[in-house]
C-alpha positions as CSV (number, residue, x, y, z in Angstrom):
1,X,61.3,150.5,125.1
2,X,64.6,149.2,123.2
3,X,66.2,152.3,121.0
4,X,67.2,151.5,117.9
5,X,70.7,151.9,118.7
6,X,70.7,148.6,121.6
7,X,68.8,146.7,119.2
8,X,71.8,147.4,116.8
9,X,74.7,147.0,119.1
10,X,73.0,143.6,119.8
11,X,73.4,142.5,116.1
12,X,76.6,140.9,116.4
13,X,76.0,138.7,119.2
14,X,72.7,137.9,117.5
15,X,75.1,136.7,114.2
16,X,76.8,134.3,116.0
17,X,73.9,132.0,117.3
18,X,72.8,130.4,114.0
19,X,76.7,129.0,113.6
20,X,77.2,128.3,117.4
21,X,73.7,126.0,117.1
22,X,74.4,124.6,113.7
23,X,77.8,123.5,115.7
24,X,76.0,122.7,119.0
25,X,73.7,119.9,117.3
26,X,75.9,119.0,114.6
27,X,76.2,116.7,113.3
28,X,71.9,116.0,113.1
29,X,72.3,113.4,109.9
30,X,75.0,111.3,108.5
31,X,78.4,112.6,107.5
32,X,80.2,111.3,104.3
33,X,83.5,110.6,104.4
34,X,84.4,110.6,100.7
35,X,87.9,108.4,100.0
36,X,89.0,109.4,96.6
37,X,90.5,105.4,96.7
38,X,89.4,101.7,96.7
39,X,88.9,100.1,100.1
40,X,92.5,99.2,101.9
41,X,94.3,102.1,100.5
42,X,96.1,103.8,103.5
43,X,94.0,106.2,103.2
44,X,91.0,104.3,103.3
45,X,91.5,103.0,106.4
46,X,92.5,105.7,108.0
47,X,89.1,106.9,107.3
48,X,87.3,103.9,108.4
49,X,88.9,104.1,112.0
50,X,88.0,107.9,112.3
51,X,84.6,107.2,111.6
52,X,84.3,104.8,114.2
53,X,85.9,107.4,116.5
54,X,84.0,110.0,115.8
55,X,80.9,108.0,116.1
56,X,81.9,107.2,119.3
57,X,83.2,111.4,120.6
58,X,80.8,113.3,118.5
59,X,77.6,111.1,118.1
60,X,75.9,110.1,114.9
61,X,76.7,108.5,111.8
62,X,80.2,109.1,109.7
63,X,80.1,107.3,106.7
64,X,82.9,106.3,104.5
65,X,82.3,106.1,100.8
66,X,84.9,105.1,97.8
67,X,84.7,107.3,94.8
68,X,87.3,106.3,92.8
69,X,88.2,107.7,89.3
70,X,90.6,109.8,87.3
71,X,93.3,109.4,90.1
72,X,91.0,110.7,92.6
73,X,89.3,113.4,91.2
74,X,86.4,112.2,90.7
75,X,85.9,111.6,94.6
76,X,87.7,115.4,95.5
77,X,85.6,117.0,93.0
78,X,82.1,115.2,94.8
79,X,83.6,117.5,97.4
80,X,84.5,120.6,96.1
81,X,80.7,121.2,95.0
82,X,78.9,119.5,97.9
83,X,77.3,122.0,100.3
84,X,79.7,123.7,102.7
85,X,78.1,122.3,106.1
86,X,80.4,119.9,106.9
87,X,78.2,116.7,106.4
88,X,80.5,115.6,103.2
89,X,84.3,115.1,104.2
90,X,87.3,114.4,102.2
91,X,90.0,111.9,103.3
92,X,92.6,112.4,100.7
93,X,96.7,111.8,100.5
94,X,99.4,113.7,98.5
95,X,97.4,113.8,95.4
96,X,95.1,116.3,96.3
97,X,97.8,118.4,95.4
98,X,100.0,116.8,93.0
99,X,96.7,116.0,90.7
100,X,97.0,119.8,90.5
101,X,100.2,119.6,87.8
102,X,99.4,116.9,86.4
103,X,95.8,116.8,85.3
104,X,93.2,119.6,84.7
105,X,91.0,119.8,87.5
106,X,87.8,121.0,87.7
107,X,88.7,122.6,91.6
108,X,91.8,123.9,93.3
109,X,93.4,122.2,95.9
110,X,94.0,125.2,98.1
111,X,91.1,127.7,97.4
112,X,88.3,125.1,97.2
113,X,89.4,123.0,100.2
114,X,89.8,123.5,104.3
115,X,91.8,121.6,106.1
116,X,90.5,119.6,109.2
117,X,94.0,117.8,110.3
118,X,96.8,115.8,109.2
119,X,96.6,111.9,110.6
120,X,99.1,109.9,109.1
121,X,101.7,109.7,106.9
122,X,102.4,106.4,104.5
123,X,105.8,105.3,102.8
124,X,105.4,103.0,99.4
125,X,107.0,100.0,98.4
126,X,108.5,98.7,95.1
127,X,107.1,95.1,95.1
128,X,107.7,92.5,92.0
129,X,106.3,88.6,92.0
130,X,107.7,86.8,94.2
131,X,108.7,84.4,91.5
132,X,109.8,87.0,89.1
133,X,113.4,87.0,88.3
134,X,113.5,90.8,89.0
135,X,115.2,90.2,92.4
136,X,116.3,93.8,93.5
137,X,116.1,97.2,92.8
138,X,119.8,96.6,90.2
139,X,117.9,93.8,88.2
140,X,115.1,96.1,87.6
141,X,117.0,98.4,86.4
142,X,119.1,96.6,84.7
143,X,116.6,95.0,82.6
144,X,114.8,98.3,81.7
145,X,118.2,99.7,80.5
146,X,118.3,97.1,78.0
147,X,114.9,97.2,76.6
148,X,113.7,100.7,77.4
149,X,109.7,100.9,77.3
150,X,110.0,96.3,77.7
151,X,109.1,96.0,81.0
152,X,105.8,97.5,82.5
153,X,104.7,98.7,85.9
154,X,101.4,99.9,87.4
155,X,99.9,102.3,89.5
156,X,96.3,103.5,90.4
157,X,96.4,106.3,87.9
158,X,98.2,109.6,86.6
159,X,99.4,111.7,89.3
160,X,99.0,109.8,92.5
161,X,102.1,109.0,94.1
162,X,102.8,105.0,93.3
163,X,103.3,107.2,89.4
164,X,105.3,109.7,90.7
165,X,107.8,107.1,92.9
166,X,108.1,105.2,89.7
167,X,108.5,108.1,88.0
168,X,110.7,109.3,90.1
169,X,112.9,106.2,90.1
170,X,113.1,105.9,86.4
171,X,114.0,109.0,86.2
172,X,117.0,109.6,89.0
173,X,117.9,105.8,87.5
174,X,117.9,106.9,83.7
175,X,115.6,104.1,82.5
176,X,111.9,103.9,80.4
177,X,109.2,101.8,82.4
178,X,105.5,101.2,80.3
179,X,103.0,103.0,82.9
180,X,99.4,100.9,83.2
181,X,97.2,102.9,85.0
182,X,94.7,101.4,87.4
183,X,91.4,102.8,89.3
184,X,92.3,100.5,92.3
185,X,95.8,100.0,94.1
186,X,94.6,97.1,95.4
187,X,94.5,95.5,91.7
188,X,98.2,96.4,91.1
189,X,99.6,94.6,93.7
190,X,97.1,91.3,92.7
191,X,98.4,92.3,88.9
192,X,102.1,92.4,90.0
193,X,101.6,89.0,92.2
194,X,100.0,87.5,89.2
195,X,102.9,88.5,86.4
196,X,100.5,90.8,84.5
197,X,102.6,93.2,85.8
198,X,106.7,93.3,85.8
199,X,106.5,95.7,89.0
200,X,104.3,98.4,90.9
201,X,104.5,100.9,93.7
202,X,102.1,100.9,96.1
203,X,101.0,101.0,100.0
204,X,102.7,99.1,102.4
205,X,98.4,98.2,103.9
206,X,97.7,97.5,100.3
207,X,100.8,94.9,99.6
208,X,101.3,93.4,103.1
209,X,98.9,91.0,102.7
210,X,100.2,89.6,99.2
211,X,103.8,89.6,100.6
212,X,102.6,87.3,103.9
213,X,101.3,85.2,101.5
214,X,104.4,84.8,99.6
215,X,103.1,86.0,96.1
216,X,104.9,89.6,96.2
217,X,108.4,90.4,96.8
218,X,109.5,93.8,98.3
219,X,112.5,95.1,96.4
220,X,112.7,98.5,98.5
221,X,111.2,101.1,100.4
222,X,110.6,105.0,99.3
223,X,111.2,106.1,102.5
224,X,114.6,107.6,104.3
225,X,114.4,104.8,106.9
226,X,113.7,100.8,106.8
227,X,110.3,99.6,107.1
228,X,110.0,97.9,110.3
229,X,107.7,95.5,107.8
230,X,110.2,94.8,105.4
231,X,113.6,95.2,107.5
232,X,115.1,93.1,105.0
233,X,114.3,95.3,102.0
234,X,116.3,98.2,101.6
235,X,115.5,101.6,101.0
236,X,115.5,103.0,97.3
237,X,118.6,105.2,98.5
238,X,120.4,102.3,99.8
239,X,119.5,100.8,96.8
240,X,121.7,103.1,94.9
241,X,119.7,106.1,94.1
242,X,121.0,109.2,96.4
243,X,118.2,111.3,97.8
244,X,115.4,109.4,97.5
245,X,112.6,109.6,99.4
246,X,108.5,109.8,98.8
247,X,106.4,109.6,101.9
248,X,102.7,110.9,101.2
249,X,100.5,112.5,103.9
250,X,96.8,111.8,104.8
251,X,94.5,114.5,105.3
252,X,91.0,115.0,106.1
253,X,89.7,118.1,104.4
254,X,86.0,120.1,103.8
255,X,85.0,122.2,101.4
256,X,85.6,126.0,101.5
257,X,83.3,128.1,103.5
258,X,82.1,125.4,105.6
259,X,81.4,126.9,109.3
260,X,84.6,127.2,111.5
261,X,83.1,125.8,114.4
262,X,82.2,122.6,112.5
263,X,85.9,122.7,111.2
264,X,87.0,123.4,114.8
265,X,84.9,120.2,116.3
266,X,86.4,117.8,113.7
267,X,89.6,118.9,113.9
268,X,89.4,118.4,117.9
269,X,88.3,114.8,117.3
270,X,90.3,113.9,114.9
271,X,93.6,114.8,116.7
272,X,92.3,113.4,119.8
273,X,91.6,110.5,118.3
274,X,95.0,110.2,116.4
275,X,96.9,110.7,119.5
276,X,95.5,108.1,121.3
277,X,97.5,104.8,121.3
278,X,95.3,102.7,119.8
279,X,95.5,104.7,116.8
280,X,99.3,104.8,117.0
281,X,98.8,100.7,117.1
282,X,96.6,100.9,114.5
283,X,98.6,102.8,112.2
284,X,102.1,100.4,113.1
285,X,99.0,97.5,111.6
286,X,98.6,99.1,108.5
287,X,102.2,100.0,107.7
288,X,101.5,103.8,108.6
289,X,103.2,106.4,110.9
290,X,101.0,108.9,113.3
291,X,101.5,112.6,111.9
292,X,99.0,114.7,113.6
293,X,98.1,118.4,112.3
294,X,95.8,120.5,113.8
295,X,93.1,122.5,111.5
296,X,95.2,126.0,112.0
297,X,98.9,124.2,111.2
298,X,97.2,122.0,108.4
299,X,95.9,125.3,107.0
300,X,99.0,127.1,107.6
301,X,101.3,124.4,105.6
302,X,98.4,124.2,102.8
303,X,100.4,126.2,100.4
304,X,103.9,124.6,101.2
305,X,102.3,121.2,100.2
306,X,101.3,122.7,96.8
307,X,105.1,124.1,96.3
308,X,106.2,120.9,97.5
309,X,104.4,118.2,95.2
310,X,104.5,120.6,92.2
311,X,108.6,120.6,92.4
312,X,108.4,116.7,93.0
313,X,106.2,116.7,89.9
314,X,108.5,118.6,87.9
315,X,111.5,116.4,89.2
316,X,109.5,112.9,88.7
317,X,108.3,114.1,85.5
318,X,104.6,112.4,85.9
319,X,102.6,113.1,82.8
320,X,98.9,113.2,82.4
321,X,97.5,110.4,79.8
């Protein structure tokens, strides 16, 4: 006969089968990858090829969906109040946590959210028509000194980071740009192409396509080095403002409380997939740079990224509205 005392000292290796099956068959159904973003965003991508890689190492379906909106909180939100099982995924980029100081969200970017790795990062360019008389980064500015609020530039909404790099740059260069706002980056750069727009920031995936076709210019680059893309195109520092530089991240997060061995077997996929070299080629396609995290060091930098976007916030001055 079992005492009652073996059947309890059994109890915690009794716990752990339910989550070391869940993990075992998962993932039994499709997995949503929610992309906060229109398709051909950076991030966007970056989802597409991990669900095609995962496919492939895991089994099953992963499914990318766009749910754009409100700079991306729409789609983050959809996340934030899913079920925690790990069959709805969040690809995101720097405004998951900048959205944080800018707008009123209905979630919190740290508590709310675990992080399954860090795949990419992407640097943004400052892009005119290629017919516009706006040549380089001095003529902007130049032209907004002398008629403040006169010339206009977009981005795909309040708090993402084409508004902060604007931002950013207007305000290290002392001058007043109109801010449109956009659902989709991908209609700033056809906006900017087609004059509706004096200028806009966006992705280097999102605008290489209008530049090879000779409708967009690239006046400079927000990173601290060259685009290999646009070697010809200086960066925003070499352009005459000292210090810049705005790079965002791309991360692939699930909500809070989802089971750690589900967050462990994404995590191991993901990275392995990312260090692969056909991701490194895909990435050097789409204007991107490999920058791999692990679940644990994603998790462990989580509340450095929140310090970090709210001081470049505060020092971009990006306002909600």
């Amino acid at each position: 006969m079992i005492s009652r005392r073996s059947c309890l000292q059994l109890l915690p290796a009794l716990a752990t089968l339910p989550l070391s099956a869940l993990a075992h068959a998962y993932p039994s159904h499709p997995v949503r990858f929610i992309v906060p973003l229109s398709p051909g965003s950076g991030t966007d991508v970056v989802a597409r090829y991990m669900s095609s890689e995962l496919a492939k190492a895991m089994g099953g379906s992963f499914v990318v969906e766009n749910r754009m909106g409100a700079s991306g909180i729409i789609g983050t939100d959809l996340v934030a109040k899913a079920p925690a099982d790990g069959y709805t995924i969040l690809f995101n980029y720097a405004a998951h946590y900048s959205n944080q100081f800018v707008e009123r969200t209905p979630y919190d970017a740290v508590a709310d959210f675990e992080p399954i790795a860090r795949l990419a990062t992407s640097a943004m360019v400052l892009v005119t028509a290629a017919n516009s008389p706006l040549q380089t980064v001095r003529d902007l500015i130049t032209a907004a000194k002398r008629k403040p609020d006169g010339l206009s530039y977009g981005s795909p909404g309040n708090g993402t980071t084409p508004q902060m790099a604007a931002a950013l740059m207007s305000n290290m260069a002392g001058i007043r740009m109109n801010h449109i706002a956009y659902k989709a980056p991908a209609q700033v750069a056809v906006d900017v192409a087609g004059g509706q727009l004096d200028a806009g920031f966006g992705g280097v995936a999102t605008s290489l396509p209008l530049v090879r076709a000779g409708r967009l210019r690239v006046l400079a680059v927000t990173s601290k080095q060259r685009s290999t893309y646009f070697p010809d195109a200086p960066t925003l520092d070499e352009a005459g403002l000292k210090g810049y530089e705005l790079v965002t991240p791309i991360w692939a997060f699930a909500r809070r409380g989802t089971p750690q061995a589900i967050i462990t077997q994404l995590s191991d996929a993901m990275t392995k997939a990312a260090a692969a070299p056909a991701f490194k080629a895909f990435c050097t396609s789409q204007g991107l740079e490999v920058d791999i995290q692990d679940a644990a060091k994603a998790r462990s930098n989580a509340a450095a990224e929140l310090e970090r976007w709210k001081k470049l916030v505060a020092l971009s001055q990006a306002k909600a509205g």
